[in-house]
C-alpha positions in Angstrom: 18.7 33.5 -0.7 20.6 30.6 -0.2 18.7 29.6 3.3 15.5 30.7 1.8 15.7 28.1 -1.2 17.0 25.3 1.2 13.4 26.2 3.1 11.6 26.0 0.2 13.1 22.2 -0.8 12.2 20.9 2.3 8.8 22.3 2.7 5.9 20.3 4.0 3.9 19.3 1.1 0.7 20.1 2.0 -1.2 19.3 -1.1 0.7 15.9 -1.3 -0.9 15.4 2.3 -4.2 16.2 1.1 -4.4 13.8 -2.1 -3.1 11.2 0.1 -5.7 11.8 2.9 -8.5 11.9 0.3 -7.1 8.9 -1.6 -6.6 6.8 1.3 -9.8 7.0 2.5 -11.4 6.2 -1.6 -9.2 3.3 -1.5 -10.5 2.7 2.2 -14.3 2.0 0.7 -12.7 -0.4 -1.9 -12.0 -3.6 -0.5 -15.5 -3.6 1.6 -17.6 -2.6 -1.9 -15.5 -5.2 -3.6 -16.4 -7.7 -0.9 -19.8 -7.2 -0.8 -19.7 -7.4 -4.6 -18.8 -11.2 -4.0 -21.0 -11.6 -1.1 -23.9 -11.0 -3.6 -22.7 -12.5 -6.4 -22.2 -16.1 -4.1 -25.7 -15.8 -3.0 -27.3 -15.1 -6.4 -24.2 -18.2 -7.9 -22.8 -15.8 -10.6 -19.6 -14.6 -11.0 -18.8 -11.1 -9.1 -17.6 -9.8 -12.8 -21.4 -9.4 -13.0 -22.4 -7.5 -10.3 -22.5 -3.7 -9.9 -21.0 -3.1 -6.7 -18.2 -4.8 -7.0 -17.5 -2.8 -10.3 -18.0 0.2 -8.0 -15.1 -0.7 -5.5 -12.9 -1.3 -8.3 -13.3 2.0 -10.0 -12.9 3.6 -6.4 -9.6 1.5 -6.5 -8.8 3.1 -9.8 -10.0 6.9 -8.9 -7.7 6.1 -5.8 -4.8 4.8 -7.3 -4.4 7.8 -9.1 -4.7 9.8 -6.5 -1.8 8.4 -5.3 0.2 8.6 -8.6 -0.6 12.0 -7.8 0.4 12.4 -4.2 3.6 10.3 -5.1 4.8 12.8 -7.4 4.3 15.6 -5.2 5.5 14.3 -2.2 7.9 11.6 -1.1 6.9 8.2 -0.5 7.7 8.3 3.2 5.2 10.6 4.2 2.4 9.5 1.9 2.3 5.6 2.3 1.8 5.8 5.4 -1.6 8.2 5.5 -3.1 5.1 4.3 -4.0 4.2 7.7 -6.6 6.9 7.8 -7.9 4.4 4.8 -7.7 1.0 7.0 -9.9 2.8 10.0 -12.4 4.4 7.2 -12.8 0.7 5.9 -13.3 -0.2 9.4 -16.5 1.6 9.6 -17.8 0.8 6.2 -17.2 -2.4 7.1 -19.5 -2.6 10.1 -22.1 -0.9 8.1 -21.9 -2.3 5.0 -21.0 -5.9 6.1 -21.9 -6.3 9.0 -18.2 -7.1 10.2 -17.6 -6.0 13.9 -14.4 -5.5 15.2 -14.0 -6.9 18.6 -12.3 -4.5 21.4 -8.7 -6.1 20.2 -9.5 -5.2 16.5 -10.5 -1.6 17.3 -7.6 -1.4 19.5 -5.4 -2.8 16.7 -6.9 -0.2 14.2 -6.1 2.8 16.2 -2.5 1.8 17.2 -2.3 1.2 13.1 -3.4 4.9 12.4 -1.3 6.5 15.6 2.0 4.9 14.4 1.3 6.3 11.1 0.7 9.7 12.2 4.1 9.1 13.8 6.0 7.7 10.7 4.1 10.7 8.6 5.7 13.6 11.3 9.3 12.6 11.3 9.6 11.3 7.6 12.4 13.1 5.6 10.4 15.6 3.7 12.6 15.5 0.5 14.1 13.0 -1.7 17.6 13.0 -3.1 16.9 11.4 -6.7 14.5 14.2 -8.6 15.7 13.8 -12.4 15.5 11.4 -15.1 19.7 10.8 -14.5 19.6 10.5 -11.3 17.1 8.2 -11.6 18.5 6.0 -14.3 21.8 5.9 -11.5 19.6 4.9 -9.1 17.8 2.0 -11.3 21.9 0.5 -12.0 22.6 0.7 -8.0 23.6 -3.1 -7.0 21.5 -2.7 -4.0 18.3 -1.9 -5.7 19.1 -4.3 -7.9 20.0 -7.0 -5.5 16.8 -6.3 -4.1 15.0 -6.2 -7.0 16.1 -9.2 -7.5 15.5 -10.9 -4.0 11.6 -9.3 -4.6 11.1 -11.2 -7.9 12.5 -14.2 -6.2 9.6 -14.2 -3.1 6.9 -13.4 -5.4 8.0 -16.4 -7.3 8.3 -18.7 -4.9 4.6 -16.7 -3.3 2.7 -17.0 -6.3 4.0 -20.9 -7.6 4.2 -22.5 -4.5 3.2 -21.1 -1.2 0.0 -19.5 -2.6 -1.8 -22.9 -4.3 -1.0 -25.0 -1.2 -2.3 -22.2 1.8 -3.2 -19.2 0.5 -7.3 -20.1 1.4 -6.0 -21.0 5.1 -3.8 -18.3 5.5 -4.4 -14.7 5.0 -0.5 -14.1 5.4 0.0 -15.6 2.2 -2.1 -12.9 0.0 -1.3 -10.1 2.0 2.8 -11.2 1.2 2.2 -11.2 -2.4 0.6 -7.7 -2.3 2.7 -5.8 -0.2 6.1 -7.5 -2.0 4.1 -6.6 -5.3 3.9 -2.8 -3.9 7.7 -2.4 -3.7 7.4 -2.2 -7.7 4.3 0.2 -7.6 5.0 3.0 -5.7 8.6 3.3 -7.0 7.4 3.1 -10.8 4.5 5.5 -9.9 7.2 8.3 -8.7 9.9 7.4 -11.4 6.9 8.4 -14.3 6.3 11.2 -12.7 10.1 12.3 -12.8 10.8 10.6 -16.7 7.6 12.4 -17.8 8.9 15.9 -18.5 11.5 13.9 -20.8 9.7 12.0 -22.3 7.7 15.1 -23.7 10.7 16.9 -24.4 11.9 13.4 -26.7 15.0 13.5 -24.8 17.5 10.5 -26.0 16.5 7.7 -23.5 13.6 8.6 -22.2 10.5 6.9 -23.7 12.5 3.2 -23.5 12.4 4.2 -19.5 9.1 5.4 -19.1 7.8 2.7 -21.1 9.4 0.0 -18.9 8.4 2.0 -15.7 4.7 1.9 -16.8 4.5 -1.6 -17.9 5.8 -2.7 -14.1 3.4 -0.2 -12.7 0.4 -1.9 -14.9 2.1 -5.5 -14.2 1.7 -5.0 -10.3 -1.5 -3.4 -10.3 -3.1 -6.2 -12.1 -1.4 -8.5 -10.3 -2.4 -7.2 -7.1 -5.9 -6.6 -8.0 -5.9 -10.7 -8.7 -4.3 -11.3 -5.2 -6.4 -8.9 -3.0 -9.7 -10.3 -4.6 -9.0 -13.7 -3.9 -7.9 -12.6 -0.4 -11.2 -11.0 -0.1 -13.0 -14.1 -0.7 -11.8 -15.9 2.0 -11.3 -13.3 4.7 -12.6 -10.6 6.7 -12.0 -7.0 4.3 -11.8 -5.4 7.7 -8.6 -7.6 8.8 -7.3 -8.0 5.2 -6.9 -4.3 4.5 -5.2 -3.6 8.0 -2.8 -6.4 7.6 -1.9 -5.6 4.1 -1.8 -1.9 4.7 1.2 -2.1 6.9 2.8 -4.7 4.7 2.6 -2.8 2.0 3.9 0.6 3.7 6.5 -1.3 4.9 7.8 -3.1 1.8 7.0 0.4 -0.3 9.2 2.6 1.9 12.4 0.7 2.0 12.1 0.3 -1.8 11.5 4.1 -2.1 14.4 4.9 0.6 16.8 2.3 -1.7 15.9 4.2 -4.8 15.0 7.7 -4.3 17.2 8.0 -1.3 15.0 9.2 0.9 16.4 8.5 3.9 19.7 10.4 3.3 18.1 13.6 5.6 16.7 11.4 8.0 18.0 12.0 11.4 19.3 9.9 14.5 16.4 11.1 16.2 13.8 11.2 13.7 15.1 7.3 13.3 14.2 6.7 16.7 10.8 8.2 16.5 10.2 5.9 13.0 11.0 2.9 14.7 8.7 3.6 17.4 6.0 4.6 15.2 6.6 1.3 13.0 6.8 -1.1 16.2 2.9 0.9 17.5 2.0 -0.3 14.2 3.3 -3.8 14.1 1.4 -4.0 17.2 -1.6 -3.3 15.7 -1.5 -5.9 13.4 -0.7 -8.7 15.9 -4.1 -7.4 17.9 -5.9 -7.0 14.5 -4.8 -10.8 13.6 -5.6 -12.6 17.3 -9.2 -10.4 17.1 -9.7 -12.3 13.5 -8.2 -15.8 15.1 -10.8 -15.2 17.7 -13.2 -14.2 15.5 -12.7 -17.3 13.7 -12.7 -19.6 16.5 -16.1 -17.6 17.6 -18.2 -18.4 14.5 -16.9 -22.2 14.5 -18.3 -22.8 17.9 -21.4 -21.1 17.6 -21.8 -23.4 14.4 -20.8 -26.9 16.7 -23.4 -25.9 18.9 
Protein backbone atom coordinates (compact mmCIF):
# COMPACT_ATOMS: atom_id res chain seq x y z
CA UNK A 1 0.00 0.00 0.00
CA UNK A 2 2.82 1.91 1.05
CA UNK A 3 4.69 1.72 -2.58
CA UNK A 4 1.47 2.11 -4.26
CA UNK A 5 0.64 5.58 -2.58
CA UNK A 6 4.26 6.80 -3.11
CA UNK A 7 3.32 5.95 -7.10
CA UNK A 8 0.47 7.74 -6.87
CA UNK A 9 2.24 11.21 -5.37
CA UNK A 10 4.55 11.24 -7.97
CA UNK A 11 2.38 10.50 -10.89
CA UNK A 12 2.63 12.40 -14.14
CA UNK A 13 0.02 14.90 -14.22
CA UNK A 14 -1.38 14.53 -17.25
CA UNK A 15 -4.27 16.91 -17.17
CA UNK A 16 -1.81 19.65 -15.71
CA UNK A 17 0.13 18.90 -19.13
CA UNK A 18 -2.84 19.37 -21.04
CA UNK A 19 -4.14 22.84 -19.62
CA UNK A 20 -0.68 23.92 -19.98
CA UNK A 21 -0.35 22.82 -23.66
CA UNK A 22 -3.74 24.40 -24.46
CA UNK A 23 -2.97 27.52 -22.44
CA UNK A 24 0.35 28.13 -23.84
CA UNK A 25 -0.64 28.12 -27.15
CA UNK A 26 -3.96 30.78 -26.16
CA UNK A 27 -1.33 32.89 -24.65
CA UNK A 28 0.78 32.14 -27.88
CA UNK A 29 -1.92 34.21 -30.13
CA UNK A 30 -1.83 37.08 -27.54
CA UNK A 31 1.08 39.17 -28.01
CA UNK A 32 0.68 39.02 -32.10
CA UNK A 33 -3.39 40.05 -31.75
CA UNK A 34 -2.24 42.63 -29.22
CA UNK A 35 0.35 43.83 -31.74
CA UNK A 36 -1.62 44.08 -34.53
CA UNK A 37 -4.21 45.81 -32.27
CA UNK A 38 -1.54 48.74 -32.15
CA UNK A 39 -0.50 48.33 -35.71
CA UNK A 40 -4.08 49.48 -36.54
CA UNK A 41 -4.67 51.70 -34.10
CA UNK A 42 -1.09 53.82 -35.27
CA UNK A 43 -2.37 53.89 -38.78
CA UNK A 44 -5.94 55.05 -38.02
CA UNK A 45 -3.92 57.70 -34.89
CA UNK A 46 -6.12 56.45 -32.02
CA UNK A 47 -5.28 54.92 -29.10
CA UNK A 48 -5.17 50.81 -29.25
CA UNK A 49 -7.73 51.00 -26.02
CA UNK A 50 -10.04 51.50 -29.01
CA UNK A 51 -9.57 48.88 -31.22
CA UNK A 52 -11.07 45.44 -31.25
CA UNK A 53 -8.36 43.24 -31.82
CA UNK A 54 -6.27 44.26 -29.50
CA UNK A 55 -9.19 43.70 -26.87
CA UNK A 56 -9.22 40.18 -28.39
CA UNK A 57 -5.50 39.40 -27.48
CA UNK A 58 -5.97 40.57 -24.18
CA UNK A 59 -8.97 38.56 -23.25
CA UNK A 60 -7.02 35.46 -24.85
CA UNK A 61 -4.28 36.73 -22.25
CA UNK A 62 -6.93 36.50 -19.62
CA UNK A 63 -8.70 32.97 -20.80
CA UNK A 64 -4.89 31.88 -20.80
CA UNK A 65 -3.76 33.12 -17.58
CA UNK A 66 -6.23 31.08 -16.00
CA UNK A 67 -5.49 28.25 -17.63
CA UNK A 68 -2.46 28.47 -16.07
CA UNK A 69 -3.84 29.22 -12.50
CA UNK A 70 -5.21 26.01 -13.36
CA UNK A 71 -2.35 23.99 -14.60
CA UNK A 72 -0.33 25.49 -11.58
CA UNK A 73 -2.44 23.98 -9.11
CA UNK A 74 -2.52 20.73 -10.53
CA UNK A 75 0.92 20.32 -11.38
CA UNK A 76 4.23 21.81 -10.24
CA UNK A 77 5.71 24.74 -11.68
CA UNK A 78 8.69 22.90 -13.12
CA UNK A 79 6.93 21.00 -15.63
CA UNK A 80 4.37 23.56 -16.64
CA UNK A 81 6.43 26.82 -17.28
CA UNK A 82 8.25 25.41 -19.44
CA UNK A 83 5.32 24.02 -22.07
CA UNK A 84 5.12 27.57 -22.81
CA UNK A 85 7.52 27.13 -25.63
CA UNK A 86 4.89 25.25 -27.53
CA UNK A 87 3.27 28.93 -27.08
CA UNK A 88 6.45 31.03 -28.46
CA UNK A 89 6.55 28.61 -31.86
CA UNK A 90 2.55 28.92 -32.12
CA UNK A 91 3.10 32.82 -31.98
CA UNK A 92 5.70 32.28 -34.50
CA UNK A 93 3.23 31.23 -37.10
CA UNK A 94 0.65 33.66 -36.27
CA UNK A 95 2.98 35.97 -36.54
CA UNK A 96 4.04 35.34 -40.17
CA UNK A 97 0.43 35.30 -41.06
CA UNK A 98 -1.01 37.76 -39.14
CA UNK A 99 1.88 40.28 -39.35
CA UNK A 100 3.69 39.56 -41.77
CA UNK A 101 6.90 39.06 -39.48
CA UNK A 102 9.32 36.36 -41.02
CA UNK A 103 11.71 34.71 -39.18
CA UNK A 104 14.92 34.45 -40.84
CA UNK A 105 16.73 30.76 -40.87
CA UNK A 106 18.53 31.93 -37.34
CA UNK A 107 15.07 32.87 -35.86
CA UNK A 108 13.41 29.54 -36.88
CA UNK A 109 16.47 27.82 -35.72
CA UNK A 110 16.33 29.78 -32.44
CA UNK A 111 12.53 28.83 -32.06
CA UNK A 112 12.96 25.17 -32.31
CA UNK A 113 16.10 24.93 -29.96
CA UNK A 114 13.54 27.07 -27.56
CA UNK A 115 10.80 24.39 -27.80
CA UNK A 116 13.45 21.19 -27.76
CA UNK A 117 15.10 22.43 -24.42
CA UNK A 118 11.78 22.70 -23.02
CA UNK A 119 10.64 19.30 -23.89
CA UNK A 120 13.83 18.49 -22.15
CA UNK A 121 13.33 20.65 -18.94
CA UNK A 122 9.45 19.28 -19.04
CA UNK A 123 10.78 15.26 -19.00
CA UNK A 124 13.21 15.30 -16.20
CA UNK A 125 11.41 18.00 -13.94
CA UNK A 126 10.67 16.69 -10.30
CA UNK A 127 7.06 15.67 -10.65
CA UNK A 128 6.02 16.64 -7.00
CA UNK A 129 6.47 19.49 -4.79
CA UNK A 130 7.35 19.30 -1.09
CA UNK A 131 5.21 22.37 0.21
CA UNK A 132 1.26 21.22 -0.38
CA UNK A 133 -0.55 22.98 2.66
CA UNK A 134 -1.44 26.22 3.91
CA UNK A 135 1.45 25.63 6.97
CA UNK A 136 3.83 24.56 4.99
CA UNK A 137 3.35 27.23 2.98
CA UNK A 138 3.24 29.99 5.45
CA UNK A 139 6.97 28.25 6.60
CA UNK A 140 8.01 28.61 3.29
CA UNK A 141 6.84 32.42 2.91
CA UNK A 142 9.20 33.15 6.52
CA UNK A 143 12.29 31.23 4.82
CA UNK A 144 15.35 33.83 4.78
CA UNK A 145 16.17 32.65 1.40
CA UNK A 146 12.84 33.37 -0.15
CA UNK A 147 12.82 36.29 1.52
CA UNK A 148 16.30 37.46 0.66
CA UNK A 149 15.21 36.99 -2.67
CA UNK A 150 12.16 38.47 -2.45
CA UNK A 151 13.75 41.06 -1.54
CA UNK A 152 16.69 41.19 -4.15
CA UNK A 153 13.49 40.84 -6.85
CA UNK A 154 11.82 44.04 -5.56
CA UNK A 155 15.15 45.69 -5.56
CA UNK A 156 15.70 45.00 -9.73
CA UNK A 157 12.28 45.82 -10.53
CA UNK A 158 12.99 49.08 -8.86
CA UNK A 159 15.87 49.99 -10.10
CA UNK A 160 14.12 48.30 -13.90
CA UNK A 161 11.15 50.26 -13.77
CA UNK A 162 12.70 54.03 -12.26
CA UNK A 163 15.73 54.04 -13.92
CA UNK A 164 16.82 51.60 -16.62
CA UNK A 165 13.38 51.48 -18.26
CA UNK A 166 12.86 55.56 -19.03
CA UNK A 167 16.46 55.92 -20.33
CA UNK A 168 16.52 52.51 -22.86
CA UNK A 169 13.72 50.64 -22.62
CA UNK A 170 12.59 51.90 -26.55
CA UNK A 171 16.35 50.83 -27.68
CA UNK A 172 16.60 47.83 -25.91
CA UNK A 173 14.16 44.98 -25.81
CA UNK A 174 16.24 43.45 -22.88
CA UNK A 175 14.96 46.01 -20.71
CA UNK A 176 11.02 45.06 -20.95
CA UNK A 177 11.55 41.53 -21.27
CA UNK A 178 13.75 42.00 -17.51
CA UNK A 179 10.85 43.61 -15.88
CA UNK A 180 8.43 40.90 -17.04
CA UNK A 181 10.19 37.87 -16.33
CA UNK A 182 11.53 39.39 -12.70
CA UNK A 183 7.69 40.44 -12.42
CA UNK A 184 6.84 36.50 -13.04
CA UNK A 185 8.80 35.24 -10.00
CA UNK A 186 5.68 36.82 -7.98
CA UNK A 187 3.03 35.34 -10.37
CA UNK A 188 3.42 31.91 -10.64
CA UNK A 189 4.33 31.42 -6.99
CA UNK A 190 1.09 33.47 -5.80
CA UNK A 191 -1.00 31.58 -8.50
CA UNK A 192 0.08 28.04 -6.79
CA UNK A 193 0.00 29.35 -3.08
CA UNK A 194 -4.10 30.43 -3.79
CA UNK A 195 -4.64 27.38 -4.99
CA UNK A 196 -3.16 25.65 -1.70
CA UNK A 197 -4.71 28.66 0.91
CA UNK A 198 -8.06 28.21 -0.89
CA UNK A 199 -9.51 25.14 0.82
CA UNK A 200 -8.73 27.30 4.09
CA UNK A 201 -9.89 30.02 3.39
CA UNK A 202 -13.38 28.26 2.73
CA UNK A 203 -13.14 26.38 5.76
CA UNK A 204 -12.44 30.12 7.77
CA UNK A 205 -9.53 28.57 9.19
CA UNK A 206 -7.63 31.20 11.69
CA UNK A 207 -5.15 32.81 9.25
CA UNK A 208 -6.18 32.12 6.25
CA UNK A 209 -8.05 34.91 4.38
CA UNK A 210 -5.18 37.64 5.64
CA UNK A 211 -2.83 35.10 3.32
CA UNK A 212 -4.95 34.57 0.49
CA UNK A 213 -5.78 38.06 0.36
CA UNK A 214 -2.07 39.16 0.22
CA UNK A 215 -1.29 36.31 -2.24
CA UNK A 216 -4.03 37.59 -4.61
CA UNK A 217 -3.26 41.26 -4.42
CA UNK A 218 0.60 40.32 -5.67
CA UNK A 219 -0.86 38.04 -8.29
CA UNK A 220 -3.24 41.05 -9.53
CA UNK A 221 -0.18 43.62 -8.86
CA UNK A 222 2.16 41.59 -11.32
CA UNK A 223 -0.34 40.86 -13.84
CA UNK A 224 -1.11 44.42 -14.39
CA UNK A 225 2.12 45.38 -14.19
CA UNK A 226 3.19 43.07 -16.73
CA UNK A 227 0.41 43.69 -19.01
CA UNK A 228 1.83 47.54 -18.93
CA UNK A 229 5.46 46.30 -19.63
CA UNK A 230 4.74 43.74 -22.46
CA UNK A 231 2.54 46.25 -24.33
CA UNK A 232 4.98 48.78 -24.42
CA UNK A 233 7.55 46.19 -25.41
CA UNK A 234 5.17 45.32 -28.20
CA UNK A 235 5.31 48.71 -29.62
CA UNK A 236 8.65 48.83 -30.24
CA UNK A 237 9.58 45.31 -31.25
CA UNK A 238 9.06 42.35 -33.20
CA UNK A 239 5.94 40.10 -31.06
CA UNK A 240 7.74 37.19 -32.67
CA UNK A 241 11.32 37.98 -30.90
CA UNK A 242 9.61 39.61 -27.81
CA UNK A 243 7.64 36.53 -26.75
CA UNK A 244 10.68 34.11 -27.40
CA UNK A 245 13.04 36.26 -25.38
CA UNK A 246 10.68 36.84 -22.58
CA UNK A 247 9.38 33.25 -22.52
CA UNK A 248 12.63 31.93 -21.35
CA UNK A 249 13.17 34.82 -19.01
CA UNK A 250 10.27 34.30 -17.45
CA UNK A 251 10.56 30.26 -17.16
CA UNK A 252 13.67 30.89 -15.84
CA UNK A 253 13.02 33.51 -13.12
CA UNK A 254 9.52 31.51 -12.34
CA UNK A 255 11.21 28.21 -11.66
CA UNK A 256 13.88 29.07 -9.26
CA UNK A 257 11.27 31.12 -7.33
CA UNK A 258 8.97 28.04 -7.31
CA UNK A 259 11.98 25.57 -6.42
CA UNK A 260 12.87 28.31 -3.37
CA UNK A 261 9.35 28.20 -2.24
CA UNK A 262 7.58 25.05 -2.98
CA UNK A 263 10.72 23.06 -2.83
CA UNK A 264 10.52 21.60 -5.81
CA UNK A 265 13.74 20.56 -6.38
CA UNK A 266 14.21 18.50 -3.28
CA UNK A 267 13.49 14.99 -5.64
CA UNK A 268 15.44 16.29 -8.31
CA UNK A 269 18.29 14.00 -9.16
CA UNK A 270 22.04 14.29 -10.03
CA UNK A 271 21.22 13.06 -13.27
CA UNK A 272 17.96 14.64 -13.95
CA UNK A 273 20.23 17.98 -12.97
CA UNK A 274 22.42 17.17 -15.66
CA UNK A 275 19.75 16.69 -18.21
CA UNK A 276 18.03 20.32 -16.93
CA UNK A 277 21.05 22.10 -17.43
CA UNK A 278 21.41 20.86 -20.88
CA UNK A 279 17.97 21.45 -21.69
CA UNK A 280 18.23 25.14 -20.17
CA UNK A 281 21.69 25.89 -22.06
CA UNK A 282 19.59 24.41 -25.82
CA UNK A 283 17.38 27.04 -24.80
CA UNK A 284 19.60 29.95 -23.89
CA UNK A 285 20.89 29.20 -27.29
CA UNK A 286 17.86 29.79 -28.79
CA UNK A 287 17.51 33.06 -27.53
CA UNK A 288 21.01 34.31 -28.63
CA UNK A 289 20.00 33.06 -32.41
CA UNK A 290 16.39 34.50 -31.90
CA UNK A 291 18.21 38.02 -30.82
CA UNK A 292 21.20 38.17 -33.73
CA UNK A 293 18.10 37.05 -36.39
CA UNK A 294 16.18 40.46 -34.81
CA UNK A 295 19.72 42.54 -34.80
CA UNK A 296 19.90 41.44 -38.38
CA UNK A 297 16.65 41.99 -39.03
CA UNK A 298 17.06 45.39 -37.73
CA UNK A 299 20.11 46.17 -39.60
CA UNK A 300 18.11 44.75 -42.79
CA UNK A 301 15.15 47.13 -42.78
CA UNK A 302 17.67 50.24 -42.07
CA UNK A 303 19.59 49.62 -45.22
CA UNK A 304 16.88 48.90 -47.41
CA UNK A 305 15.53 52.35 -46.09
CA UNK A 306 19.28 54.29 -46.91
CA UNK A 307 18.98 52.98 -50.19
Amino acid sequence: MAAEAGQTSVSFPVSGVVIAVVSSCINGSTFVLQKKGILRSRDRGCSYLTDVVWWSGTLAMIIGQIGNFLAYNVASAVIVTPLGALGVLFGAVLASRVLGEQLNILGKLGCVLCCCGSVVLVMHAPKAAAVTSRLELEAGLSDPVFVAYGLLLVLLLLVLIAWIAPAHGSSNVMVYVAICSLLGSFTVPSSKGLGLVAPGVLGAEPGALPLFLGLLATLAVSVLLQFFFINKALERFSSNVFEAIYYVAFTSSATVASGLLFKEWTALTAAGAAAMLCGLTTVCVGVVLLRISQEASVTWRTTKKTE
